[in-house]
Each structure stands twice: as structure tokens, then as C-alpha cells.
VOKOL-446846 format. One record per residue (C-alpha): z negated, y negated, x; residue in three letters. Coordinates in steps of 0.05 Angstrom, whole numbers, padded with zeros to 5 digits, always signed. Example, Ala and Ser with C-alpha at 12.3 -4.5 7.8 and 13.67 -1.06 7.14 Angstrom:
<recs>
-00156+00090+00246Ala/-00143+00021+00273Ser/
</recs>
This chain:
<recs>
-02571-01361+01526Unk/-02519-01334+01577Unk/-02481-01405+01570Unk/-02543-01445+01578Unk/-02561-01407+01641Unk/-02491-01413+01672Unk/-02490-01489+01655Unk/-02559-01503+01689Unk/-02538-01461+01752Unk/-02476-01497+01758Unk/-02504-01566+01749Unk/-02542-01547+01808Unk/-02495-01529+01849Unk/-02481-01588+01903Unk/-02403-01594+01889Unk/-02421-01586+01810Unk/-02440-01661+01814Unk/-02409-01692+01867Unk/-02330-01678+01858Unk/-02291-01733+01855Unk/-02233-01736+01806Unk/-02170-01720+01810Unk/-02113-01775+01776Unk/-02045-01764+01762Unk/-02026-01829+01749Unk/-02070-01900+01754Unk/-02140-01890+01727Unk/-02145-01913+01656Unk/-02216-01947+01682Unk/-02234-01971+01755Unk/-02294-01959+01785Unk/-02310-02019+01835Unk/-02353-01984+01877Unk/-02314-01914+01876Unk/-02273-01889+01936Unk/-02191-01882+01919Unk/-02138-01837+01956Unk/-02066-01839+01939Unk/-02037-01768+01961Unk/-01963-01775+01976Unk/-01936-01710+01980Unk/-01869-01681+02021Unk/-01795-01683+02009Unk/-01798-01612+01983Unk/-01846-01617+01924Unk/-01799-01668+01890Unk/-01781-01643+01830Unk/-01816-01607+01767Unk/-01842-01548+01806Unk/-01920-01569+01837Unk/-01926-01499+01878Unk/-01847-01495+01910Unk/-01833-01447+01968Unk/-01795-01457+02034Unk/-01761-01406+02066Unk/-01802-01417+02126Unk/-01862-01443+02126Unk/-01881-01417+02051Unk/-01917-01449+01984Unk/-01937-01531+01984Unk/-01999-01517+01943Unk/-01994-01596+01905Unk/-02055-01563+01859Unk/-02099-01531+01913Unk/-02089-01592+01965Unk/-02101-01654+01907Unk/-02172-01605+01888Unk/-02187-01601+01963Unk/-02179-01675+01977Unk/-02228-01695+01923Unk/-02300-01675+01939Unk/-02360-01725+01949Unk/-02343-01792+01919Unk/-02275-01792+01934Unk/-02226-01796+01880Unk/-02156-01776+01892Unk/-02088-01805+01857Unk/-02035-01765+01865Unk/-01969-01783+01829Unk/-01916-01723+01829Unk/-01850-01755+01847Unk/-01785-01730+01806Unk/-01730-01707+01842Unk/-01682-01757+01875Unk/-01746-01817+01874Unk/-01721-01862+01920Unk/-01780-01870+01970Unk/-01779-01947+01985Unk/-01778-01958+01903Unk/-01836-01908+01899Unk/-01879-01954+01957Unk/-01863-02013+01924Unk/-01890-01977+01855Unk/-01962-01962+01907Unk/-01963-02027+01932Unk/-01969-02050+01857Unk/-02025-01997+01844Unk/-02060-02015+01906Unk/-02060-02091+01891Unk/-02087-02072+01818Unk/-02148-02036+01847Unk/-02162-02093+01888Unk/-02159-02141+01823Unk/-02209-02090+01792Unk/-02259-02111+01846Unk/-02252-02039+01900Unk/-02249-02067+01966Unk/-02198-02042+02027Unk/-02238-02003+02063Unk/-02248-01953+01995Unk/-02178-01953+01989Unk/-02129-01901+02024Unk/-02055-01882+02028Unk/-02050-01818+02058Unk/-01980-01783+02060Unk/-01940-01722+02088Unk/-01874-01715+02116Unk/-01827-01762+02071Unk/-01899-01783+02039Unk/-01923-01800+02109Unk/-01851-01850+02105Unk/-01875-01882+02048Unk/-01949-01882+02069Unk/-01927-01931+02125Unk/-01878-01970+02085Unk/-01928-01986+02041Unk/-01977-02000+02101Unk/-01920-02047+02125Unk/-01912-02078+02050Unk/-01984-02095+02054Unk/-01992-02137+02117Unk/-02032-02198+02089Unk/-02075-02144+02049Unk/-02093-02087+02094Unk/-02116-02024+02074Unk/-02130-01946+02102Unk/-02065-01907+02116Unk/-02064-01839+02135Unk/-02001-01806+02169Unk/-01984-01735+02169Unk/-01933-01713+02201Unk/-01896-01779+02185Unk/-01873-01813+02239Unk/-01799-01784+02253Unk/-01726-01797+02217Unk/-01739-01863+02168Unk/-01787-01895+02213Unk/-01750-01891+02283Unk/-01699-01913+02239Unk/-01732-01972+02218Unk/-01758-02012+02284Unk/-01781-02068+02237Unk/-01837-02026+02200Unk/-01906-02036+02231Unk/-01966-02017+02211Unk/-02025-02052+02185Unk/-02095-02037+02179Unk/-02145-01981+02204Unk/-02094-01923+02208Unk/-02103-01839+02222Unk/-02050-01800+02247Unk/-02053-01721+02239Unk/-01992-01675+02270Unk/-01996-01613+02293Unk/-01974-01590+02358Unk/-01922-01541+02346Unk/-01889-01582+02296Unk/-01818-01621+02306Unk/-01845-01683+02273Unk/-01907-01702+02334Unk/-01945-01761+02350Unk/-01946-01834+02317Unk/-01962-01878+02382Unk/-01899-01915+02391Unk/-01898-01928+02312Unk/-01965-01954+02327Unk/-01950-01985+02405Unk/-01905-02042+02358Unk/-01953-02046+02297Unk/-01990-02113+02325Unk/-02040-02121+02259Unk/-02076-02059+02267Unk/-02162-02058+02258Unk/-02156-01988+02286Unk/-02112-01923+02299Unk/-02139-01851+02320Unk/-02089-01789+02319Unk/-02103-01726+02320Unk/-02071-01657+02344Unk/-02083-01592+02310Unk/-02063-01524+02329Unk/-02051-01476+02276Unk/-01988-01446+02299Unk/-01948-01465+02235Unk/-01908-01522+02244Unk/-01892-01564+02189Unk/-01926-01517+02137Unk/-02001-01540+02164Unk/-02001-01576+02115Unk/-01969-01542+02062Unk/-02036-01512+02045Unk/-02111-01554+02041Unk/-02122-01523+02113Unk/-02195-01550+02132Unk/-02155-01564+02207Unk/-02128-01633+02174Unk/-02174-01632+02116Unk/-02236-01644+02142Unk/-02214-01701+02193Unk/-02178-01734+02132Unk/-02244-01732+02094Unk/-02280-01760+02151Unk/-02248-01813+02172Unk/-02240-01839+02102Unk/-02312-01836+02093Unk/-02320-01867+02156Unk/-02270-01929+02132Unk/-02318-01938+02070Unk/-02384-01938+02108Unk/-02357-01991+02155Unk/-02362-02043+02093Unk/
</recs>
């Protein structure tokens, strides 16, 4: 009786049946009409260990962020790179996944590439990789080392950037000033006074926007 009673109340609870999933790898099965974010995480969480610690700016919390991410209909796939991936091998590898959702029939604007730090490198390789076939890239705290370093990357597409303002990695406009295919880019500043590590946790600061604006990107089919 106990059981039955916690299963009704949680089947009414709003996030109960609205939670999108969470993928460590490609989805066996495709949903056309669902909403897909590839998480691409940091330098640091490269490696077996999904919760690591830095000295500084404390735990990347892979679980708690991937959980965070997927709420309404979004769905998130999150791949958990080994240590030593090399990251232009690992956007060709999302390229591949990106071009098999669109073969299963999800358009661009319910697809996003959303990466931090060395994911945010990738995240606009792969923007760059897919000039003829656009879709939604989110930077976070991206656009230093790699890309400066690479004046050919542009980017492609409706594109995000999030940094926050006490960070050493900051804004994305002159990676964007030469990107000449965009639809549409927006940045944003936050401010919560911990450098890199904002986004070491599923801080609503960066969390909400991302959600958003990648809501925003499927309504504007």
C-alpha cells in the first residue's frame, strides 16, 4: 500500500514525467521529434574518475551536471572521454553522431553541442566540421588556447557563449567576429566569483540560460 502511494505521488510530481534522458553513448532508438544535447565535458574529467577534484576550484560533478541538463524534453548525450582522447578525433567521432541523428529524421534546431573548457574546443571544431549542416553550439568557457590557435576554425550555426567574469578563459566575440555562417550568437557573463570552477558544478547561473536558449533553438522550427 505504502509503494502504491509513493508511486502515484511521484507520477504526479511535474519532473516525475517530464525528465529527459540521460545517454552515455548514441541512443539505441531515435526519437524524431525529441530534443538532443551532446555534453562535452573539461580537460580534467578525462579519465575513469566522473567526480575528479582540482586543487582549486574543487569537484567536476560529470553525474550531478549530465542529471541537471536533462529536464523537460531534452535529452542529454554525454560520452565520458578516456584519458589522452585526442580532441579533434573525438569531434570527428560527434560529427558522425550528429549526422546519424539527422538521418533518423531530428532536425538542427533539436540538436545541440554544448561543451566546457577543452569540450568548449571540440564543441566549436565540430561546429566548424559542420558548415554545410549547421546545428546549435554552445560554448563554455571555450574560446582560449586551441582556438586562437587555430585562425581557420569558424563557427557555424545559431551559437551561445557562457563565461564568467572572473575567469582567465573570457568572451568568444572575436572567435565569432571571423565565423561568417552564423544564424545567430548571444554570450553571456556570469558572476559567481569562481573562476573556471562555475561550471564545475550544475550552477543554475549557466544552467538555466543553457536550457533556455536551447529550448528557444527548438521552438524556432
Amino acid at each position: 500500500m505504502r509503494l502504491s502511494l509513493l508511486l502515484v505521488c511521484a507520477l504526479s510530481w511535474p519532473w516525475a514525467a517530464i525528465a529527459g534522458q540521460v545517454y552515455e553513448a548514441y541512443p539505441d532508438k531515435v526519437d524524431p521529434d525529441g530534443t538532443y544535447l551532446f555534453y562535452v565535458h573539461g580537460f580534467i574529467l578525462e579519465g575513469a574518475n566522473p567526480r575528479p577534484v582540482h586543487s582549486e576550484f574543487g569537484v567536476y560533478d560529470f553525474p550531478a551536471i549530465k542529471q541537471a541538463l536533462a529536464v523537460g524534453d531534452i535529452n542529454i548525450i554525454a560520452y565520458h572521454r578516456e584519458a589522452g582522447t585526442d580532441p579533434v578525433a573525438h569531434a570527428l567521432m560527434l560529427v558522425e553522431k550528429v549526422q546519424n541523428l539527422r538521418a533518423a529524421g531530428v532536425p538542427a534546431s533539436n540538436i545541440t553541442l554544448a561543451g566546457f573548457s577543452r569540450g568548449g574546443f571540440i564543441a566549436a571544431y565540430v561546429s566548424y566540421l559542420l558548415k554545410d549542416a549547421p546545428v546549435n553550439t554552445v560554448i563554455m568557457a571555450g574560446c582560449a588556447g586551441w582556438v586562437q590557435e587555430r585562425p581557420d576554425i569558424e563557427l557555424n550555426g545559431a551559437v551561445l557563449s557562457i563565461y564568467e567574469v572572473t575567469d582567465f578563459v573570457g568572451s568568444c566575440n572575436d572567435l565569432a567576429t571571423r565565423s561568417q555562417n552564423l544564424y545567430s550568437y548571444n554570450e553571456i557573463k556570469i558572476e559567481t566569483g569562481r573562476s573556471h570552477g562555475a561550471f564545475y558544478q550544475p550552477d543554475p547561473a549557466w544552467v538555466s540560460p543553457l536550457k533556455d536558449w536551447v529550448t528557444t533553438r527548438t521552438e524556432a522550427d
